[in-house]
C-alpha positions as CSV (number, residue, x, y, z in Angstrom):
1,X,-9.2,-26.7,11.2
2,X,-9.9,-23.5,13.3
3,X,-13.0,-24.9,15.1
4,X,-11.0,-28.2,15.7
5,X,-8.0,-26.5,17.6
6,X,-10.9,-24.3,19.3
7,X,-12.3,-27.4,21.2
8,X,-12.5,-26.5,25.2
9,X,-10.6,-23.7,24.9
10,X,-11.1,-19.7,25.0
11,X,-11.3,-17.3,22.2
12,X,-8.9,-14.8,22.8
13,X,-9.7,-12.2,19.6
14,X,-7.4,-9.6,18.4
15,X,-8.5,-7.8,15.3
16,X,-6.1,-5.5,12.7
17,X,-7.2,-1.8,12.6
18,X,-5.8,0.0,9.5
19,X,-6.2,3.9,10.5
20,X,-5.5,7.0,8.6
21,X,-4.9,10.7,8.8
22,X,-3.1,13.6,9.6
23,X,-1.3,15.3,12.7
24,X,0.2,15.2,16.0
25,X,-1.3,16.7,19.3
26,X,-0.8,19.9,21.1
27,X,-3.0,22.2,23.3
28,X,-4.2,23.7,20.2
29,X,-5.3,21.4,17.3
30,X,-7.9,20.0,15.5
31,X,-9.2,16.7,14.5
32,X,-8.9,14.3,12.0
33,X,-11.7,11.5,12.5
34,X,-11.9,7.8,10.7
35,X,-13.7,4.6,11.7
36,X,-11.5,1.4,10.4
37,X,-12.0,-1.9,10.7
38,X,-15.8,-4.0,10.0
39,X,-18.6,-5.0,11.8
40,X,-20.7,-8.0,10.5
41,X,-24.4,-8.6,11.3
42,X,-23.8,-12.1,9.3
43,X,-20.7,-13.0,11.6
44,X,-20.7,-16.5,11.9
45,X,-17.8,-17.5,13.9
46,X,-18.4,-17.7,17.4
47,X,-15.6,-17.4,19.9
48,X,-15.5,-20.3,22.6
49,X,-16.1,-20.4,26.4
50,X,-12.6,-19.5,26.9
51,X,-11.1,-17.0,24.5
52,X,-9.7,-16.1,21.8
53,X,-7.9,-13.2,20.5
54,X,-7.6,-12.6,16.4
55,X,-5.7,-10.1,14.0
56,X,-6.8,-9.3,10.6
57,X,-5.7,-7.9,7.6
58,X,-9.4,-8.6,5.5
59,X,-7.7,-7.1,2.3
60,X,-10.6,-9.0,0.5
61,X,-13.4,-7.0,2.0
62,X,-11.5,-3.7,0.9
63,X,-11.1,-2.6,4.8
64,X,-7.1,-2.9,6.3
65,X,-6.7,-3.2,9.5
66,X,-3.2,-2.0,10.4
67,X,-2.7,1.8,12.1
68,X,-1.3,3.7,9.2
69,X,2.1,6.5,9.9
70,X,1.4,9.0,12.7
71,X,0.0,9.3,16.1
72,X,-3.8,7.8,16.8
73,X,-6.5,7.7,19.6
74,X,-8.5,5.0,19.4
75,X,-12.3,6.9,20.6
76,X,-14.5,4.1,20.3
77,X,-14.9,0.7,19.2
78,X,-17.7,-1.5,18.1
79,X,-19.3,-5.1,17.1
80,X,-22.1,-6.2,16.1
81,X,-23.1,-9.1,18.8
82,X,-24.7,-12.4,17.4
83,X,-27.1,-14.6,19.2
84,X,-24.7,-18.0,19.5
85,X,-26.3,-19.8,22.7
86,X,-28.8,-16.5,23.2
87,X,-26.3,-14.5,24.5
88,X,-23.9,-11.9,22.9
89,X,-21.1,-13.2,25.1
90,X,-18.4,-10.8,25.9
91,X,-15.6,-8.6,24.0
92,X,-12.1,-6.8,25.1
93,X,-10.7,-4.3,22.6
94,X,-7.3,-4.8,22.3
95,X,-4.1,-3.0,20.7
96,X,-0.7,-4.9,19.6
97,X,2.4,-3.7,18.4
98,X,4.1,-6.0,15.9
99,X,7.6,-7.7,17.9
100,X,10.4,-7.4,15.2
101,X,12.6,-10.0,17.5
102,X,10.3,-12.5,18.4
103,X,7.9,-12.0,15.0
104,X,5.0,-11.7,17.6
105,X,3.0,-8.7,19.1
106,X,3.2,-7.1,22.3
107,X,0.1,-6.3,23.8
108,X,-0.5,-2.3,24.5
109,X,-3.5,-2.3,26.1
110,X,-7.0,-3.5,26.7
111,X,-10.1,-2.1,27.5
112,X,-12.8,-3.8,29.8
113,X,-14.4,-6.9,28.8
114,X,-17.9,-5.8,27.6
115,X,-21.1,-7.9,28.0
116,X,-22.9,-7.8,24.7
117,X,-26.0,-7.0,23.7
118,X,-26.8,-10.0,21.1
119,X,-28.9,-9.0,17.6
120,X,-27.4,-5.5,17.3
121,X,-24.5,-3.4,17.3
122,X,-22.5,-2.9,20.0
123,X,-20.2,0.4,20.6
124,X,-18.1,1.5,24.0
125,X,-16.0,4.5,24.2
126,X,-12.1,4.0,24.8
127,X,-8.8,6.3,25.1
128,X,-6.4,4.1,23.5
129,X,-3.4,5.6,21.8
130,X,-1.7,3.7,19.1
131,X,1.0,4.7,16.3
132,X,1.4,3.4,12.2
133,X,2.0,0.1,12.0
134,X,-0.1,-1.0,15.3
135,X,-2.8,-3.5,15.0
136,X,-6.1,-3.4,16.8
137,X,-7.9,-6.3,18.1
138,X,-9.9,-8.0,20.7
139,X,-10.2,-10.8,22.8
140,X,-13.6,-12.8,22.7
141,X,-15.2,-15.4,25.3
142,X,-18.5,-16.5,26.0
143,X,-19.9,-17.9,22.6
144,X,-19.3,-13.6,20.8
145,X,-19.7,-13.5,17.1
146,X,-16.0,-12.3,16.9
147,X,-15.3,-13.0,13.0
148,X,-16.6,-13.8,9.8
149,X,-15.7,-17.1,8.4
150,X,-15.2,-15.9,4.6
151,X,-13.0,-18.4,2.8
152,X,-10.9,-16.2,1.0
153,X,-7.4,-16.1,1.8
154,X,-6.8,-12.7,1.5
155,X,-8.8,-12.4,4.6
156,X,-5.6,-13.4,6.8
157,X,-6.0,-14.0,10.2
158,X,-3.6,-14.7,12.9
159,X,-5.0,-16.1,16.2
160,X,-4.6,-17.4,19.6
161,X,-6.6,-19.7,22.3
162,X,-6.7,-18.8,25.9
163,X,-6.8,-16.2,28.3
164,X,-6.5,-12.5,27.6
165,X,-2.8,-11.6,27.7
166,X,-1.4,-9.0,29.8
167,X,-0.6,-5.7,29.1
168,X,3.3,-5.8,27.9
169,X,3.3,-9.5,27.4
170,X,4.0,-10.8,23.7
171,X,2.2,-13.1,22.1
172,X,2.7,-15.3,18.9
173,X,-0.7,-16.3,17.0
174,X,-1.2,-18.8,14.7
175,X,-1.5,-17.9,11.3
176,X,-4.7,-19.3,9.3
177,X,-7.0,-17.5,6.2
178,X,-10.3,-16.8,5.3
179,X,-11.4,-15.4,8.5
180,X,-12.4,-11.5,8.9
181,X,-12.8,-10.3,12.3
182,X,-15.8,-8.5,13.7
183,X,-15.1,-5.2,15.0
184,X,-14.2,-1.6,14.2
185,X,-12.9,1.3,15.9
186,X,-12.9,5.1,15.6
187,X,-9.9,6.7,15.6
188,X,-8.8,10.6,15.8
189,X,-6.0,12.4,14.4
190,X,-5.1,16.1,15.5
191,X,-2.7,18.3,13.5
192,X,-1.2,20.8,15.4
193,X,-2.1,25.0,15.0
194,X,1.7,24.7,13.1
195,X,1.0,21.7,11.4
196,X,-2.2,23.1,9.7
197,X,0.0,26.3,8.7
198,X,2.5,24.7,7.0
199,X,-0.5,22.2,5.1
200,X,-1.9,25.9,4.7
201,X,0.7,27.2,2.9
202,X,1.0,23.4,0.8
203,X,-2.6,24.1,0.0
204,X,-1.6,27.5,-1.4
205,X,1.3,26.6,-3.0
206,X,-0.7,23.8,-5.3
207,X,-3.2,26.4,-6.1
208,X,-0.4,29.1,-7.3
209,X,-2.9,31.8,-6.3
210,X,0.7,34.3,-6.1
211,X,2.8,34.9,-2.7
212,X,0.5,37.2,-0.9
213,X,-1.5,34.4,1.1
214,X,1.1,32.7,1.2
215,X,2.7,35.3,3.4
216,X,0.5,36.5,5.3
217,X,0.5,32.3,6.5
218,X,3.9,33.0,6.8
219,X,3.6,35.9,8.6
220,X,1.0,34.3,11.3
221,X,3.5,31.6,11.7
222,X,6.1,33.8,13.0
223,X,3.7,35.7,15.0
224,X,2.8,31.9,16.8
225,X,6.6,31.3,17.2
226,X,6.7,34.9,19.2
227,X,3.4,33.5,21.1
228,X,2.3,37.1,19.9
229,X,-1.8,35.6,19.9
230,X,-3.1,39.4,19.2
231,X,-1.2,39.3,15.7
232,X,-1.7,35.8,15.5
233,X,-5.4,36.4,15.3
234,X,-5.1,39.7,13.5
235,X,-3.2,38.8,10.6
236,X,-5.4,35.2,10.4
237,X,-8.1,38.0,10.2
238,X,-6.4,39.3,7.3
239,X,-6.3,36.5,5.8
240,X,-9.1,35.5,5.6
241,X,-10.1,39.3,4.3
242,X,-7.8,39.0,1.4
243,X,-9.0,35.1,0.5
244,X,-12.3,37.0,-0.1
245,X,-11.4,39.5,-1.9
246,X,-9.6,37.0,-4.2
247,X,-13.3,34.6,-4.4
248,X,-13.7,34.9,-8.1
249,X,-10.4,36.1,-9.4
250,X,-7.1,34.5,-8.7
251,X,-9.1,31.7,-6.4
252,X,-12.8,30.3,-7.4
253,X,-15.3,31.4,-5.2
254,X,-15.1,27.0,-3.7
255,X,-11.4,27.7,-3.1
256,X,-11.5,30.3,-1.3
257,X,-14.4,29.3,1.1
258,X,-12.5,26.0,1.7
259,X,-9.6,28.1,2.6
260,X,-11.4,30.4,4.6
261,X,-12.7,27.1,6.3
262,X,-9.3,26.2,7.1
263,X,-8.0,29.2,8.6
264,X,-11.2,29.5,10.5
265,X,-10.7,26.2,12.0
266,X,-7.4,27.3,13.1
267,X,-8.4,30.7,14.4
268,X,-11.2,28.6,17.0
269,X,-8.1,26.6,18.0
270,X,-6.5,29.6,19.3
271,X,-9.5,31.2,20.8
272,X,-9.3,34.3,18.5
């Protein structure tokens, strides 16, 4: 049915990301990377002269596609071009955000349209922020091995003909299965300097090593709320001091390195 509402028209593809992780941003963080979605050598859907855009769910192939809850940046997204024609043809990562009024999605943004290298994988860097419950995509042209035609219907799949839609348009796809799209995108996560205290002090709290860590996290947290950095960095230093005196006795010698991991991490953030 697909290819017979695809004749002389464009392949506009806009693909379901599923991300996940931990985190907001701030000056001092760290991050949180995942790569979501697929890439198919065996793609065998090719994506007419003149576009298409597809979302995907591919619950059958084990690998969501929708942003799970927090904040995201998409870093980098990838395909893996076929040879349709001798040519990779050309790809547009897309974002959408699901329209509750019009049961649609709005279109967040796009990156450029990307000639592809056909016979191998294909990757371009991107800033794209995105939030749970978005839905990464593209849009396809040029004869681009943009999904895999699987035949299951867990692989849903809606999708649209035409030209790329606008930034802030909304669009409403048609809704067909057994199609997977190909493409995947890297996304990163950062939890903020307080945000990795308080997981800290979670951490801590499931171990039940006793209160004295679990202070002394305290204790830097209140120092950061003073923006006091010198006894920020002081009593993460003491810390980390008392986690190794603790290696082997109230923590195992693993717990307390991957504690002393953490709390390292957060003392680069700061620069102590």
């Amino acid at each position: 049915m697909r290819d017979l509402m695809r004749s002389g028209r464009v392949w506009l593809g806009l693909l379901v990301v599923a991300l996940f992780g931990v985190g907001g941003v701030s000056g001092a963080s760290a991050a949180t990377t995942t790569t979501i979605g697929q890439t198919d050598a065996a793609a065998n859907y090719a994506c007419g002269l003149d576009g298409e855009y597809d979302l995907d769910t591919a619950v059958a192939s084990g690998q969501g596609y929708v942003v799970p809850d927090g904040d995201w940046t998409i870093t980098s997204w990838s395909t893996f071009a076929g040879t349709f024609d001798g040519s990779g043809g050309s790809m547009s990562m897309m974002a959408f955000r699901p329209d509750p009024v019009s049961g649609g999605y709005t279109v967040l943004a796009a990156s450029p349209v990307q000639a592809l290298t056909p016979g191998q994988l294909n990757t371009f860097p991107a800033n794209v922020r995105v939030k749970g419950g978005d839905q990464l995509g593209f849009w396809a042209t040029g004869h681009a091995a943009c999904s895999t035609e699987t035949g299951l219907p867990a692989d849903v799949s809606p999708f649209e003909f035409g030209p790329q839609p606008a930034v802030g348009s909304t669009i409403i796809p048609i809704v067909v299965t057994g199609y997977r799209a190909n493409i995947s995108a890297t996304l990163t996560r950062t939890a903020t300097v307080p945000q990795q205290l308080s997981e800290l002090i979670a951490a801590l709290n499931a171990l039940g090593p006793g209160v004295s860590l679990a202070s002394k996290v305290k204790l830097v947290m209140a120092f950061l709320a003073a923006t006091n950095r010198p006894l920020v960095c002081g009593a993460l230093g003491s810390f980390v001091n008392e986690l190794t005196a603790q290696s082997g006795k109230k923590l195992t010698p693993a717990q307390a390195a991957s504690l002393a991991t953490r709390a390292n991490g957060i003392r680069a953030a700061l620069g102590c």
